[in-house]
mmCIF file as Biopython writes it, N, C-alpha, C and O atoms, coordinates in Angstrom:
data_model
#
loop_
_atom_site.group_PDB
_atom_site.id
_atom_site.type_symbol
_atom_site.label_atom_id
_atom_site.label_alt_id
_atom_site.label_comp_id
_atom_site.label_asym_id
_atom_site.label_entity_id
_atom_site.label_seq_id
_atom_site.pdbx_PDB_ins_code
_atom_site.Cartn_x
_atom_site.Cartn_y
_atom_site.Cartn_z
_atom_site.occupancy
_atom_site.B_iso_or_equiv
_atom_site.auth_seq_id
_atom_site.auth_asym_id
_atom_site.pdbx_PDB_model_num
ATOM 1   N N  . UNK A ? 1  ? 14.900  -5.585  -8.118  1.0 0.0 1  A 1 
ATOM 2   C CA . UNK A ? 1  ? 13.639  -6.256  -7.833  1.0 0.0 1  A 1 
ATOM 3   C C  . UNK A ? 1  ? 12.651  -5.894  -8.940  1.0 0.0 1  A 1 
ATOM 4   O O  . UNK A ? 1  ? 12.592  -4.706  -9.258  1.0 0.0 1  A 1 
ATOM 5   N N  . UNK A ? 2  ? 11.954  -6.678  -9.494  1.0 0.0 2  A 1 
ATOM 6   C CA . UNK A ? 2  ? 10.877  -6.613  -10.952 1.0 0.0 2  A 1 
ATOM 7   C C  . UNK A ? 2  ? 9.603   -6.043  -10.299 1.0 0.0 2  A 1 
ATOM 8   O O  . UNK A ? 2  ? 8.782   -6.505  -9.507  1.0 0.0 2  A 1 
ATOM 9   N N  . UNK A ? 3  ? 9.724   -5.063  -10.826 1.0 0.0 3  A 1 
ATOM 10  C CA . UNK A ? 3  ? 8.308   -4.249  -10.686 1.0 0.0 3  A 1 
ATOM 11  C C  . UNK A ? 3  ? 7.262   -5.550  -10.207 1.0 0.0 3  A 1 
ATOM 12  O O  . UNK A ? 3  ? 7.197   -5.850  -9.015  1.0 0.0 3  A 1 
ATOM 13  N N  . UNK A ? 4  ? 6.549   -6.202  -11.122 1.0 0.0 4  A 1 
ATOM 14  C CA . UNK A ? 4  ? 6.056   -7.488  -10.833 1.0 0.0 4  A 1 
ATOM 15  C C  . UNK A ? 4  ? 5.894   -8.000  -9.016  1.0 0.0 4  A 1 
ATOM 16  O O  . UNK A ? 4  ? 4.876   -8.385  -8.442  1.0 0.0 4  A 1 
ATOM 17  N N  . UNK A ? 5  ? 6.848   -7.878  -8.636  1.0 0.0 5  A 1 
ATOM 18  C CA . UNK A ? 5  ? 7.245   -8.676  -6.902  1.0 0.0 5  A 1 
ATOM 19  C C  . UNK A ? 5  ? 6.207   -7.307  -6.473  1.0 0.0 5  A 1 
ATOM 20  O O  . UNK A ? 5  ? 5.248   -7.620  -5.769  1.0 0.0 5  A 1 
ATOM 21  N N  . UNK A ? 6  ? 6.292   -6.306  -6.724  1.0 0.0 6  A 1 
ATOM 22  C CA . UNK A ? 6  ? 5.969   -5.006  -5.692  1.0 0.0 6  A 1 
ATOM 23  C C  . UNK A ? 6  ? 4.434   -5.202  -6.176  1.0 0.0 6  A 1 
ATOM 24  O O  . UNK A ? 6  ? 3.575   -5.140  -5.297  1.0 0.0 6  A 1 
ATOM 25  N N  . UNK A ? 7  ? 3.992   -5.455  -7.634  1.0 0.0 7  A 1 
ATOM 26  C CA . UNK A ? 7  ? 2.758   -5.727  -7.675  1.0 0.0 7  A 1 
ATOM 27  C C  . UNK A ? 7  ? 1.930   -6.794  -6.841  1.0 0.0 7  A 1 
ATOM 28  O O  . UNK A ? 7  ? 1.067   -6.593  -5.987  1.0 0.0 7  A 1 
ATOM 29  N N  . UNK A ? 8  ? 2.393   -7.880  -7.289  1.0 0.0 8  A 1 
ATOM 30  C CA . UNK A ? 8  ? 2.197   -8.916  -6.210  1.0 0.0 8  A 1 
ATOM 31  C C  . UNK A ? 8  ? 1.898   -8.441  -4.500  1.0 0.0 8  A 1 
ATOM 32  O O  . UNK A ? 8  ? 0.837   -8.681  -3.922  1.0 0.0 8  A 1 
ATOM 33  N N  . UNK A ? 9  ? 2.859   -7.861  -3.989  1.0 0.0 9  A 1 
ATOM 34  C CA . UNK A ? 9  ? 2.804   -7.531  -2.186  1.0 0.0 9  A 1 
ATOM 35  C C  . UNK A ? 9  ? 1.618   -6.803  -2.389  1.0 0.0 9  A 1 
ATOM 36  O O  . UNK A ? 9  ? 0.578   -7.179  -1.849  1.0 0.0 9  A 1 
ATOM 37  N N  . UNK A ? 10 ? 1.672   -5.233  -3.512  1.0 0.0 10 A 1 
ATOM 38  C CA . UNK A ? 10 ? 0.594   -4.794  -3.183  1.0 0.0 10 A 1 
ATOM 39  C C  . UNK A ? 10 ? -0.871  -5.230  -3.053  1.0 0.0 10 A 1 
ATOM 40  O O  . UNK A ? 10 ? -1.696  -4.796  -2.249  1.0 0.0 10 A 1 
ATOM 41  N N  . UNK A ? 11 ? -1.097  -6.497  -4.324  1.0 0.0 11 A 1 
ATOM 42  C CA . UNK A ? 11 ? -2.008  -6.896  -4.244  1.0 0.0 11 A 1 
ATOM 43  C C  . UNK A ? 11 ? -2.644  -8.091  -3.136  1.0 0.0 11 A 1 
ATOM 44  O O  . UNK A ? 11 ? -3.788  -8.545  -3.096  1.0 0.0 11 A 1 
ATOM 45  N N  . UNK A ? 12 ? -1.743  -8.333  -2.476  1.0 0.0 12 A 1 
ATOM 46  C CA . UNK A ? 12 ? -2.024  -9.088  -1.105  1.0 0.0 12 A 1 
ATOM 47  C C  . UNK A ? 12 ? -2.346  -7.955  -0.296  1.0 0.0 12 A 1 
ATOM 48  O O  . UNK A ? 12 ? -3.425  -8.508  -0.089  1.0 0.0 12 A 1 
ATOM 49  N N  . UNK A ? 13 ? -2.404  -7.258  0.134   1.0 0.0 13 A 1 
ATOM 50  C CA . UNK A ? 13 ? -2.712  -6.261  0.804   1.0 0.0 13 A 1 
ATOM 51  C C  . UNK A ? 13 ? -4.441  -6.075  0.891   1.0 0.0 13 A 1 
ATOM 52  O O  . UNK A ? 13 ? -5.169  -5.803  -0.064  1.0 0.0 13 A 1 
ATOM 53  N N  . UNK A ? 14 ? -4.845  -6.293  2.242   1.0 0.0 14 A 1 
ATOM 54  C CA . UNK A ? 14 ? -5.812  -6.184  2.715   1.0 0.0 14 A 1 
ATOM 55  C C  . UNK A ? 14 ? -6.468  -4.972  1.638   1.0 0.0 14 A 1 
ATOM 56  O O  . UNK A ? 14 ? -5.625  -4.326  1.015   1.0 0.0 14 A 1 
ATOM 57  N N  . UNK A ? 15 ? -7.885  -4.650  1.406   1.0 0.0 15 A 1 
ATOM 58  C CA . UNK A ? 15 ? -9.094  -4.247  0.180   1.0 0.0 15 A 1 
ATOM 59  C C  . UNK A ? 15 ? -8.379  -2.701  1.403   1.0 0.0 15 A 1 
ATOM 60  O O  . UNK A ? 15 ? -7.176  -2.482  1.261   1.0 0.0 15 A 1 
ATOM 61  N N  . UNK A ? 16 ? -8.791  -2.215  1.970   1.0 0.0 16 A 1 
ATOM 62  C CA . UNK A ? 16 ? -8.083  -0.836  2.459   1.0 0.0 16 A 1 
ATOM 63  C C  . UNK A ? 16 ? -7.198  0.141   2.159   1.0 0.0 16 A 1 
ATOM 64  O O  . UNK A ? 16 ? -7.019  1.280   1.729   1.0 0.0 16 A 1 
ATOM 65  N N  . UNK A ? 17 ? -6.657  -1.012  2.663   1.0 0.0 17 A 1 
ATOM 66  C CA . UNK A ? 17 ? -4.814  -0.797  2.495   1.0 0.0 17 A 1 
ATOM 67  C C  . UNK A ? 17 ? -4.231  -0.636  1.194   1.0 0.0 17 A 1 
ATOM 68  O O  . UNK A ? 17 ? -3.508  0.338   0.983   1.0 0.0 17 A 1 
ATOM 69  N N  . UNK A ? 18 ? -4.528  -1.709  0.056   1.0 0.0 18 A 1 
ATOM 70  C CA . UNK A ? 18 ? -4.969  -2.024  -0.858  1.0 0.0 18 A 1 
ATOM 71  C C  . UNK A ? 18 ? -4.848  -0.653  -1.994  1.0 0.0 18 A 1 
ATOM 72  O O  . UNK A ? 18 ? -3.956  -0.464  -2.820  1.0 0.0 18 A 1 
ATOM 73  N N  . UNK A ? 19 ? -6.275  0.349   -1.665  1.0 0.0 19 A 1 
ATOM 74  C CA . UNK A ? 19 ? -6.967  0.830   -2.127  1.0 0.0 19 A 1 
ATOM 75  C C  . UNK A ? 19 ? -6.085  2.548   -1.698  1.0 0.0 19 A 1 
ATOM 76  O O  . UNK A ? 19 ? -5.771  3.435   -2.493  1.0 0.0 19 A 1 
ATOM 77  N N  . UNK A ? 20 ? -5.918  2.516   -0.380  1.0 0.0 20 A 1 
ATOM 78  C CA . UNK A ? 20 ? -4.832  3.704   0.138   1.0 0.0 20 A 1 
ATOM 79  C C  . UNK A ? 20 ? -3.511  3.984   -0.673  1.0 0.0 20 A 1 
ATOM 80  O O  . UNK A ? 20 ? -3.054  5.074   -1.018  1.0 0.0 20 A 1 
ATOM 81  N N  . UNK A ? 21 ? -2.962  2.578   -0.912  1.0 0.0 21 A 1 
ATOM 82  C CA . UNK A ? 21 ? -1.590  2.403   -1.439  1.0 0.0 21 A 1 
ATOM 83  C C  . UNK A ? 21 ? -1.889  2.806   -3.069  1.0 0.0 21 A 1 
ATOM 84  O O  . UNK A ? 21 ? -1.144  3.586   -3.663  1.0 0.0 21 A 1 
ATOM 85  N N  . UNK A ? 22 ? -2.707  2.368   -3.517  1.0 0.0 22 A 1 
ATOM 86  C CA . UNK A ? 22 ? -2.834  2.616   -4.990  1.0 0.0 22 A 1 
ATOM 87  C C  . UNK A ? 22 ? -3.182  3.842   -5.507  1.0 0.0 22 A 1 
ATOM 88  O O  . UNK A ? 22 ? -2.830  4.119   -6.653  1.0 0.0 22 A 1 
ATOM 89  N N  . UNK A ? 23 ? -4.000  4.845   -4.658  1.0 0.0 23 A 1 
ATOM 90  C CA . UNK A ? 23 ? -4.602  5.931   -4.885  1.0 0.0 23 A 1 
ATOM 91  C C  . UNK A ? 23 ? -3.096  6.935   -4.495  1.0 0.0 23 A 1 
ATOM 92  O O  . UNK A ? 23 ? -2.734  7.848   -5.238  1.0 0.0 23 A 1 
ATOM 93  N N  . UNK A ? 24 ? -2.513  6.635   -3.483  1.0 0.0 24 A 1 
ATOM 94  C CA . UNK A ? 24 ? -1.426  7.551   -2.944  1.0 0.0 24 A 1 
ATOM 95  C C  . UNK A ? 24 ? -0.423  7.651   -3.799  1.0 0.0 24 A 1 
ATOM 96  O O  . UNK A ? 24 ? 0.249   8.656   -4.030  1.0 0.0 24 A 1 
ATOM 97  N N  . UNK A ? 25 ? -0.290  6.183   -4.452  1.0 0.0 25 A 1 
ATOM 98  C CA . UNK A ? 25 ? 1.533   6.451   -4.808  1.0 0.0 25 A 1 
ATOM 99  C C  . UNK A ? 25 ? 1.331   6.416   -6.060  1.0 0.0 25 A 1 
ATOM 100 O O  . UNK A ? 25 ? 2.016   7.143   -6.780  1.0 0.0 25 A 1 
ATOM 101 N N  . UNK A ? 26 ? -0.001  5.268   -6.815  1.0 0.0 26 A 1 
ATOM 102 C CA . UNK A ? 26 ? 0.403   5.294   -8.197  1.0 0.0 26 A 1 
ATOM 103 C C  . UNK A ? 26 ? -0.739  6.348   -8.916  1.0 0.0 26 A 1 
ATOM 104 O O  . UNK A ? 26 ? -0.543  6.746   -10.064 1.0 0.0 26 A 1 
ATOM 105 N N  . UNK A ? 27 ? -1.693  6.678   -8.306  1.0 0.0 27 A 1 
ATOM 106 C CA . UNK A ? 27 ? -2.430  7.881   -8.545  1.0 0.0 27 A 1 
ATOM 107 C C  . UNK A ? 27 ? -2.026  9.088   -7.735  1.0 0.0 27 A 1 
ATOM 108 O O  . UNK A ? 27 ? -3.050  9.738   -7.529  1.0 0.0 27 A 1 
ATOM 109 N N  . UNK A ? 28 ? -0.738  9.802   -7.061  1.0 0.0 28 A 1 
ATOM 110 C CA . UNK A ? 28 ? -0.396  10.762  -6.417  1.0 0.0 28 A 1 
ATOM 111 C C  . UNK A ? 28 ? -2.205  11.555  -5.438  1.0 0.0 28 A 1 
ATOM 112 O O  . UNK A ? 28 ? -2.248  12.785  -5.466  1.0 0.0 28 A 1 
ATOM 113 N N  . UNK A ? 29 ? -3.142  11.012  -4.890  1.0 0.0 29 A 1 
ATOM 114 C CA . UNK A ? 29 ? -3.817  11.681  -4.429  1.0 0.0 29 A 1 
ATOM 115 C C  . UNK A ? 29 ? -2.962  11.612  -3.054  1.0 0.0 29 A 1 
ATOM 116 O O  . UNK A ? 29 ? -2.116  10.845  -2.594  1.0 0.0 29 A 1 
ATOM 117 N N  . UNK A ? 30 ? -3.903  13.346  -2.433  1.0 0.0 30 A 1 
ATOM 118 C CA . UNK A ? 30 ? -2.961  12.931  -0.556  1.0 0.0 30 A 1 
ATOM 119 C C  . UNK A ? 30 ? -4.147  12.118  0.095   1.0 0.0 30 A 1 
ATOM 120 O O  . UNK A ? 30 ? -5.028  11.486  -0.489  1.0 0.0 30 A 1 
ATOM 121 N N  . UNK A ? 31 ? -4.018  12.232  0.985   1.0 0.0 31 A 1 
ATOM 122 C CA . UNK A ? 31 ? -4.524  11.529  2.076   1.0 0.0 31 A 1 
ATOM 123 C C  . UNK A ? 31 ? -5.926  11.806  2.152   1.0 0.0 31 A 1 
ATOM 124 O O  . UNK A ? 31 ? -6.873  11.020  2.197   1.0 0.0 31 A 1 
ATOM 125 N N  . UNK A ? 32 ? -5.894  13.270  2.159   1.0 0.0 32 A 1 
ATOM 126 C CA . UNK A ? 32 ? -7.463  13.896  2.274   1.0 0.0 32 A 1 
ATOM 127 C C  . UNK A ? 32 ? -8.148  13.707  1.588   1.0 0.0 32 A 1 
ATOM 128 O O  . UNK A ? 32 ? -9.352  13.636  1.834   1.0 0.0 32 A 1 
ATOM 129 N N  . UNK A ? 33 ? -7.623  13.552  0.452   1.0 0.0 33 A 1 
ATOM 130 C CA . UNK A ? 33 ? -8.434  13.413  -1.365  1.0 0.0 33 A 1 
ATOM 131 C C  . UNK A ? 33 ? -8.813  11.612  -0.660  1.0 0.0 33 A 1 
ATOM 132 O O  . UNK A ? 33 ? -9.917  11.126  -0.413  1.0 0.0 33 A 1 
ATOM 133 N N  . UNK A ? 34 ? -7.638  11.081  -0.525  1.0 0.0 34 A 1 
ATOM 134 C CA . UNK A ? 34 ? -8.180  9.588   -0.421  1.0 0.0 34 A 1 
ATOM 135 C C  . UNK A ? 34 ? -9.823  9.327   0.430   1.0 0.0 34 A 1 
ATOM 136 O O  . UNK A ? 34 ? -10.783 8.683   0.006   1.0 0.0 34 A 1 
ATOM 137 N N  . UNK A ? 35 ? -9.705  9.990   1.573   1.0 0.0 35 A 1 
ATOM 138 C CA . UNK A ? 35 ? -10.926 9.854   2.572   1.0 0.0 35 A 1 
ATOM 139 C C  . UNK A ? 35 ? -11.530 10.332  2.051   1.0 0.0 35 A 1 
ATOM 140 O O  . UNK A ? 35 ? -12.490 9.567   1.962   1.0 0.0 35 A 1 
ATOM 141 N N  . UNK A ? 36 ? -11.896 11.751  1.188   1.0 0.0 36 A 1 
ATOM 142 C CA . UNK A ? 36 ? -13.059 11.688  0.663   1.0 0.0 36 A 1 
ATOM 143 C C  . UNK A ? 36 ? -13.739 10.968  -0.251  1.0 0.0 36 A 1 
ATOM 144 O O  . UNK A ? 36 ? -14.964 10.861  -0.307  1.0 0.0 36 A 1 
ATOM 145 N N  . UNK A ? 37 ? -12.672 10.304  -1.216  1.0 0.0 37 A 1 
ATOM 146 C CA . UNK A ? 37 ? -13.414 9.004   -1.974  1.0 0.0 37 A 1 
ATOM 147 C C  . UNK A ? 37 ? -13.244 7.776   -1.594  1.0 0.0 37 A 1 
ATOM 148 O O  . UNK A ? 37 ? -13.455 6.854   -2.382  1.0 0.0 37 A 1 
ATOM 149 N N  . UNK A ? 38 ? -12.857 7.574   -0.393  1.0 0.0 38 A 1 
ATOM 150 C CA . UNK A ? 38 ? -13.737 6.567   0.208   1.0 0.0 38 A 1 
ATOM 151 C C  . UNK A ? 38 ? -14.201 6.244   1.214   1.0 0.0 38 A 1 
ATOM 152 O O  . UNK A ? 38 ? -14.311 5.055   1.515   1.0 0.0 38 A 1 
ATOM 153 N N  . UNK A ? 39 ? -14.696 7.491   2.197   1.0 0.0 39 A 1 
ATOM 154 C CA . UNK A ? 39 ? -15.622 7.867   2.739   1.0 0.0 39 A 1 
ATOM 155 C C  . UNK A ? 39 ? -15.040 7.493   3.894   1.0 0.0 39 A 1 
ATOM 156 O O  . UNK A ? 39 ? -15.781 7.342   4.866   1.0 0.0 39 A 1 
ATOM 157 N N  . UNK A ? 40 ? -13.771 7.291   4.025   1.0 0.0 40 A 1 
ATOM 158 C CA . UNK A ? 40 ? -13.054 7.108   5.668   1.0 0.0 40 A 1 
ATOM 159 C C  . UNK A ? 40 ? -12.595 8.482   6.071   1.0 0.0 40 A 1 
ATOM 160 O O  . UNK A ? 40 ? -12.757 9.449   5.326   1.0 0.0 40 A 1 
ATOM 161 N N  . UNK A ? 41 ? -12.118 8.552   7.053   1.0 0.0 41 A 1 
ATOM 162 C CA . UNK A ? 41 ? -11.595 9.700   7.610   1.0 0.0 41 A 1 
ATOM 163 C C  . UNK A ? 41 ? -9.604  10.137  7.067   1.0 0.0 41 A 1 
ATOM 164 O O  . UNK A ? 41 ? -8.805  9.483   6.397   1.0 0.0 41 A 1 
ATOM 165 N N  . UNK A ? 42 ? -9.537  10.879  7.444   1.0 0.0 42 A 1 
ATOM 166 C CA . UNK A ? 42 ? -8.050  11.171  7.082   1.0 0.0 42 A 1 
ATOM 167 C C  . UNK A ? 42 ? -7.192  9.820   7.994   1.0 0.0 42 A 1 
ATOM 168 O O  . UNK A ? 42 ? -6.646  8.895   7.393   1.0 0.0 42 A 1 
ATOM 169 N N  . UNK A ? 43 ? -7.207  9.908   9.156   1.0 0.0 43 A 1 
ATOM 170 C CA . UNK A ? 43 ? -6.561  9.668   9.975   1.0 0.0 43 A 1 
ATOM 171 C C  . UNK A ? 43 ? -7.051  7.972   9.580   1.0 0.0 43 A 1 
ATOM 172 O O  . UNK A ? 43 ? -5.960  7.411   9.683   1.0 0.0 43 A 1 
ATOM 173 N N  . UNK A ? 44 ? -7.539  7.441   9.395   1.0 0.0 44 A 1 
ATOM 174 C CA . UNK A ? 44 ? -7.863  6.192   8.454   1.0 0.0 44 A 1 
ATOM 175 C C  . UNK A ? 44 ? -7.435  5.486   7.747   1.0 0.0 44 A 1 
ATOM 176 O O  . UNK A ? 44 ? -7.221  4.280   7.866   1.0 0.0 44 A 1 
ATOM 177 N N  . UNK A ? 45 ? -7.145  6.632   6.371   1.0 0.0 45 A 1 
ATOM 178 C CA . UNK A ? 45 ? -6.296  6.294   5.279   1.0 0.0 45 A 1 
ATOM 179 C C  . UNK A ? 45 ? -4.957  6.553   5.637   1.0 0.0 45 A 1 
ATOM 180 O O  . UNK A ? 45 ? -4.168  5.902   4.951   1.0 0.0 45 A 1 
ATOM 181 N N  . UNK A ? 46 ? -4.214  7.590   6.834   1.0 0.0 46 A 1 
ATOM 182 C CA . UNK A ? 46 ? -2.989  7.030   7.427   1.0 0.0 46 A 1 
ATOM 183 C C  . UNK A ? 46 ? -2.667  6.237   8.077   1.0 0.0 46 A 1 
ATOM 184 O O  . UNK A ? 46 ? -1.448  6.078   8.129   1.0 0.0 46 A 1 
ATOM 185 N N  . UNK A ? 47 ? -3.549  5.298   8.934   1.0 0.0 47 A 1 
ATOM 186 C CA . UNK A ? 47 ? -3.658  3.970   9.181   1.0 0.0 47 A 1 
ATOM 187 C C  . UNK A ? 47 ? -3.339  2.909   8.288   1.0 0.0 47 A 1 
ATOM 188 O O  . UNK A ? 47 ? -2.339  2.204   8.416   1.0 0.0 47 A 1 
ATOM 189 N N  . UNK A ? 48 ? -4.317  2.775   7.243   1.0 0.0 48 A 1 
ATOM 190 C CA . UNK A ? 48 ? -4.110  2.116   6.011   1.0 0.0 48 A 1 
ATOM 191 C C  . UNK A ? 48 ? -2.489  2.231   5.304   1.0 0.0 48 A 1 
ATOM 192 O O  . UNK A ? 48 ? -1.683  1.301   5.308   1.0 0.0 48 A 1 
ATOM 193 N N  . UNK A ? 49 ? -2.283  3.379   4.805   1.0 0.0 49 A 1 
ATOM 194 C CA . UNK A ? 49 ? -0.331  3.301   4.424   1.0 0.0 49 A 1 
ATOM 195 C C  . UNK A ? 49 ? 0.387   2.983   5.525   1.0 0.0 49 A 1 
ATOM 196 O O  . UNK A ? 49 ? 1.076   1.967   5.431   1.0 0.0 49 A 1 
ATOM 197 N N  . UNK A ? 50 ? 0.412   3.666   6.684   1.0 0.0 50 A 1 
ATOM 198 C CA . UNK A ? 50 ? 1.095   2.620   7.134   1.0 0.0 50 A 1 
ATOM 199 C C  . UNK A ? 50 ? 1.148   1.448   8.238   1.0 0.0 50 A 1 
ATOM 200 O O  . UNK A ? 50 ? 2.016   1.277   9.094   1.0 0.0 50 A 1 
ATOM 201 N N  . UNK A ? 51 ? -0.143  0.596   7.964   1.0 0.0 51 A 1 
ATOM 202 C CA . UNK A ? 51 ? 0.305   -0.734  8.136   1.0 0.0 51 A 1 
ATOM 203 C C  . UNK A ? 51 ? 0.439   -1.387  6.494   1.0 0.0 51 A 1 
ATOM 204 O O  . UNK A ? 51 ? 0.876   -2.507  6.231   1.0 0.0 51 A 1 
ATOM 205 N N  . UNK A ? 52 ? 0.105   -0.704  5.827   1.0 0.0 52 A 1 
ATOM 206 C CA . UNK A ? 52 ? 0.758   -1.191  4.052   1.0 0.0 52 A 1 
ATOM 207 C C  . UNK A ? 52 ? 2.585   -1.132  3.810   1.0 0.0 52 A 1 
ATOM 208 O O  . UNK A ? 52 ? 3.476   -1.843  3.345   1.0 0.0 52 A 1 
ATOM 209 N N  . UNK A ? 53 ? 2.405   0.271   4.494   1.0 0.0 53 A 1 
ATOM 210 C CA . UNK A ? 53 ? 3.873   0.410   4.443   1.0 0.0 53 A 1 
ATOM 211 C C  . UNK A ? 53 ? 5.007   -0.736  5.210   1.0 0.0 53 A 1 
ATOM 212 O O  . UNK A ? 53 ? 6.088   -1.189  4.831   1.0 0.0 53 A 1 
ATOM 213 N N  . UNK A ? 54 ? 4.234   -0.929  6.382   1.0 0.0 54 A 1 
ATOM 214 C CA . UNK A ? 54 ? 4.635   -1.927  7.497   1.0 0.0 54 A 1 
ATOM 215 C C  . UNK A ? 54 ? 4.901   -3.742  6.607   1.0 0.0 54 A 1 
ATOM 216 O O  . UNK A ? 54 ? 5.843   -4.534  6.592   1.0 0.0 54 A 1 
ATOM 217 N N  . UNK A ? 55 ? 3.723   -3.732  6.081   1.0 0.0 55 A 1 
ATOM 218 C CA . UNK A ? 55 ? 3.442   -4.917  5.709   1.0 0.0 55 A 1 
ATOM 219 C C  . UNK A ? 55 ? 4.548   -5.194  4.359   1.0 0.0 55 A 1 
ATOM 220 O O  . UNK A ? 55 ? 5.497   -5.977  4.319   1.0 0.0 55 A 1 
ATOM 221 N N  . UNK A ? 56 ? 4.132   -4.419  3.486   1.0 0.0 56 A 1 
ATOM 222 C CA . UNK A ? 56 ? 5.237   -4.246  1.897   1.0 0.0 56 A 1 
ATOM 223 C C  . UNK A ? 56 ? 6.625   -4.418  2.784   1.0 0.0 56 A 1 
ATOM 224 O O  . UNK A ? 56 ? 7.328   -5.277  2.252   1.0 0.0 56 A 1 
ATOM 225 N N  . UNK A ? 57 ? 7.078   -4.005  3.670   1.0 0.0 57 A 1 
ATOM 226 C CA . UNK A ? 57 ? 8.266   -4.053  3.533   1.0 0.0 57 A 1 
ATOM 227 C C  . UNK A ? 57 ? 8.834   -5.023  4.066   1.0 0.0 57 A 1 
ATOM 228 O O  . UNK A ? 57 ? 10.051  -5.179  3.967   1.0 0.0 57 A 1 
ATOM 229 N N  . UNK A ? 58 ? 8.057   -5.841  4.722   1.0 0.0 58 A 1 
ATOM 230 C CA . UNK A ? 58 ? 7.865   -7.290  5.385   1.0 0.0 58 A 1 
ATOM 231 C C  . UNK A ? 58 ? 8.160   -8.329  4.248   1.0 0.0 58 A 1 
ATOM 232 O O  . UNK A ? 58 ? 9.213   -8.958  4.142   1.0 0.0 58 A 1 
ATOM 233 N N  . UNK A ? 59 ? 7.060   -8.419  3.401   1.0 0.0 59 A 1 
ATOM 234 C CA . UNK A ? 59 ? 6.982   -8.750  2.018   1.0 0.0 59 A 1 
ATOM 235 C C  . UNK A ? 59 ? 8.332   -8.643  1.170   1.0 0.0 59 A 1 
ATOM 236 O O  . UNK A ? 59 ? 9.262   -9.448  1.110   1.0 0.0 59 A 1 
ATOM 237 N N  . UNK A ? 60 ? 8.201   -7.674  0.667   1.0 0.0 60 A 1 
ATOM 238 C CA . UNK A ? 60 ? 9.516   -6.909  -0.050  1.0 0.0 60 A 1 
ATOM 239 C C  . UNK A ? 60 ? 10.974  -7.794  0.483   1.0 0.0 60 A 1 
ATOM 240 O O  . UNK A ? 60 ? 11.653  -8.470  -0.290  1.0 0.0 60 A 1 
ATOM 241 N N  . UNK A ? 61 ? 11.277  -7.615  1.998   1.0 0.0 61 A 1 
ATOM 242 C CA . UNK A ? 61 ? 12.773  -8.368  2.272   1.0 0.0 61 A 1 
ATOM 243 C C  . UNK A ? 61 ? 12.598  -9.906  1.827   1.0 0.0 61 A 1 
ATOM 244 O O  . UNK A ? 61 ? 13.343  -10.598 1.134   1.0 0.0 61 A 1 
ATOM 245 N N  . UNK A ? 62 ? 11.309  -10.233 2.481   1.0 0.0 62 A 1 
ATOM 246 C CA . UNK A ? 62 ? 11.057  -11.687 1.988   1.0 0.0 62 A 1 
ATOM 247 C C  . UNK A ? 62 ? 11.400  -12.337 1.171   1.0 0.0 62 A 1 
ATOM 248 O O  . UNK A ? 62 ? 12.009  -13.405 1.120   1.0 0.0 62 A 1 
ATOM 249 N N  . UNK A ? 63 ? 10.637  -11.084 -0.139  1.0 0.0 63 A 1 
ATOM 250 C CA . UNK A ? 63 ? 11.375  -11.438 -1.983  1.0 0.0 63 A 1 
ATOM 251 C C  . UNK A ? 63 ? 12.554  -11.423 -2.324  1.0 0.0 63 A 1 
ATOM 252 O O  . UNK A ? 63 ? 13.001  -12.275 -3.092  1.0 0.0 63 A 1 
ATOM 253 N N  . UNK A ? 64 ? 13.590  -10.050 -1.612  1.0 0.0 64 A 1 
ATOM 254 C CA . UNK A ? 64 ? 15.185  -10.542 -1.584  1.0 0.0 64 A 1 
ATOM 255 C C  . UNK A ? 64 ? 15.547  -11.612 -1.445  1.0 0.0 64 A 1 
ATOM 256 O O  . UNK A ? 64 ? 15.801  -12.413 -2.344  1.0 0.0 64 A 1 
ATOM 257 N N  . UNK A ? 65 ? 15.635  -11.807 -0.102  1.0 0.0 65 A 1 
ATOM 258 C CA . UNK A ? 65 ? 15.980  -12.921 0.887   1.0 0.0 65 A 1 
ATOM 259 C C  . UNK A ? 65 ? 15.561  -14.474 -0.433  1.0 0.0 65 A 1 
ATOM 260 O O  . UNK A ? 65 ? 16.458  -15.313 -0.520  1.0 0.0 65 A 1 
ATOM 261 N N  . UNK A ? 66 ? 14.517  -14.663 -1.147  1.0 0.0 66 A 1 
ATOM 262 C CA . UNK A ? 66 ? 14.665  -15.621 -2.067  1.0 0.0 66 A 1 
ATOM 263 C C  . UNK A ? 66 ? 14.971  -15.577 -3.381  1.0 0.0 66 A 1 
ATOM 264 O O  . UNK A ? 66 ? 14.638  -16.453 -4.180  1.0 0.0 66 A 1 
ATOM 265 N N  . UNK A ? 67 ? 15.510  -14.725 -3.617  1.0 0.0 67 A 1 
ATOM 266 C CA . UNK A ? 67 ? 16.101  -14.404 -4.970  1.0 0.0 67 A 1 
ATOM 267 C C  . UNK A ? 67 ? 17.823  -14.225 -4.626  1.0 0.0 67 A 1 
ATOM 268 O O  . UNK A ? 67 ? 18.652  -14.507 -5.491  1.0 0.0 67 A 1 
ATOM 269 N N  . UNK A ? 68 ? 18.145  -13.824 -3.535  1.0 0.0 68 A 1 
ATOM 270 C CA . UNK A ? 68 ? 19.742  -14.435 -3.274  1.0 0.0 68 A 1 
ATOM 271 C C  . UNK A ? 68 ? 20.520  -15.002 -3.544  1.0 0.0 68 A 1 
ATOM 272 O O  . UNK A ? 68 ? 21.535  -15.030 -2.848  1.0 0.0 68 A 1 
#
């Protein structure tokens, strides 16, 4: 799967979620670091990954499933 497809899902991803996913995985901050810069709570920004996580992988089979 082309890097590209995973950009794409991420960037459909609700401004939150969005913003959780990008700071976590491609900037390694944890969770805590995330809520403090952006002013949500911990338990927030684990909300945010995973319904991102939920959602990407929704996405993600989708893109298989048409490249088959």
């Amino acid at each position: 799967m082309p890097s590209s497809v995973l950009h794409h899902a991420v960037d459909e991803l609700p401004e939150g979620q969005r913003t959780a996913v990008h700071l976590h995985y491609f900037e390694g901050y944890s969770t805590k670091e995330i809520a403090a810069i952006a002013g949500e709570s911990p338990a927030t920004v684990r909300s945010h990954l995973f319904r991102a996580r939920k959602a990407l992988k929704k996405a993600l089979e989708g893109a298989d499933d048409e490249q088959a």
